[in-house]
C-alpha positions in Angstrom: -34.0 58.6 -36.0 -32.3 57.5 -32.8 -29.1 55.7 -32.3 -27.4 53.7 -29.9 -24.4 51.8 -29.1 -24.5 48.0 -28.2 -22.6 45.4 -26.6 -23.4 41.6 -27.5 -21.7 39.2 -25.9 -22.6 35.3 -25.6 -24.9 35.0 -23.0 -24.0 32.3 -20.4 -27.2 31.0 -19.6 -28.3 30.1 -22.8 -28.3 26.7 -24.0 -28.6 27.7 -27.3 -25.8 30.0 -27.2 -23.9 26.9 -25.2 -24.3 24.7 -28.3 -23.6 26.7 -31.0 -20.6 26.0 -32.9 -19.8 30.0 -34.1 -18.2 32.6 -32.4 -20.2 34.8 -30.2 -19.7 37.4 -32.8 -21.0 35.6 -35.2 -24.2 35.0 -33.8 -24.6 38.6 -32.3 -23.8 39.7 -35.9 -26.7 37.7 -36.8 -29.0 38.8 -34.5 -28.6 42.1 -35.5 -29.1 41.4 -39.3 -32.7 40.1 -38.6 -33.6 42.6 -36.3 -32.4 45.6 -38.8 -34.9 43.5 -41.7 -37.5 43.1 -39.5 -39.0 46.4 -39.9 -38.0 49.7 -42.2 -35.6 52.4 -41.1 -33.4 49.7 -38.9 -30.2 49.5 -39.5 -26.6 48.8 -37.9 -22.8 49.7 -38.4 -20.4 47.6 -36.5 -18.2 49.4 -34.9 -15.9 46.7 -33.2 -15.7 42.6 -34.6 -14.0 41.0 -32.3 -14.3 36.9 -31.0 -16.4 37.5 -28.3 -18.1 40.5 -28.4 -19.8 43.0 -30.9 -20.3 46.3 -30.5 -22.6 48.2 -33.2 -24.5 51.3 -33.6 -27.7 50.7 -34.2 -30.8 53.1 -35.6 -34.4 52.8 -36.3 -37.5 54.7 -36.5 -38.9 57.0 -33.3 -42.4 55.1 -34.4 -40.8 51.8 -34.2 -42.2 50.8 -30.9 -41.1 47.1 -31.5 -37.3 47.8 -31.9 -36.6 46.7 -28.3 -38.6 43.7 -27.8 -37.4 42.6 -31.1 -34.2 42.8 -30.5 -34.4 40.9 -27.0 -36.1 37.9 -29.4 -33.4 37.7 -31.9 -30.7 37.8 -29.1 -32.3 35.3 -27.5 -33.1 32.7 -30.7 -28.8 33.3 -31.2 -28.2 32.5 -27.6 -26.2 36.3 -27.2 -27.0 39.2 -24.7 -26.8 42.8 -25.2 -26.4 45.9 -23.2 -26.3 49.7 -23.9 -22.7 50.9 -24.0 -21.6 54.8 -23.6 -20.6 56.7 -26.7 
């Protein structure tokens, strides 16, 4: 199953991430919880939790060929962007 590290971070030119009323963190945190139920053998560990950004490891299945896409979706409906970080 691969891995990877993530960044979120509230992304700027989202209105819906302009009027939401949490911390950044909050929604990436979000974001990531649907994505990891939205199909089996997703799942995340935060790794840092801070105000405004999250990083987390997350995993899933090398026959999930939705992963990505569904990720850039529920980042988007919380108003947060992600990018791959270096381990």
């Amino acid at each position: 199953m691969p891995t990877a590290r993530y960044k979120f971070v509230r992304d700027t030119s989202s209105m819906k991430g302009f009027l939401s009323s949490n911390r950044p963190s909050t929604d990436a945190l979000s974001a990531v919880s649907i994505w990891a139920s939205g199909a089996t053998g997703r799942s995340h560990a935060v790794q840092i939790d801070e105000d405004d950004n999250l990083v987390v490891d997350l995993t899933w299945s090398e026959t999930d060929h939705s992963a990505g896409a569904d990720l850039e979706n529920s980042c988007r409906r919380f108003g947060v962007g992600q990018s791959h970080v270096q381990r």
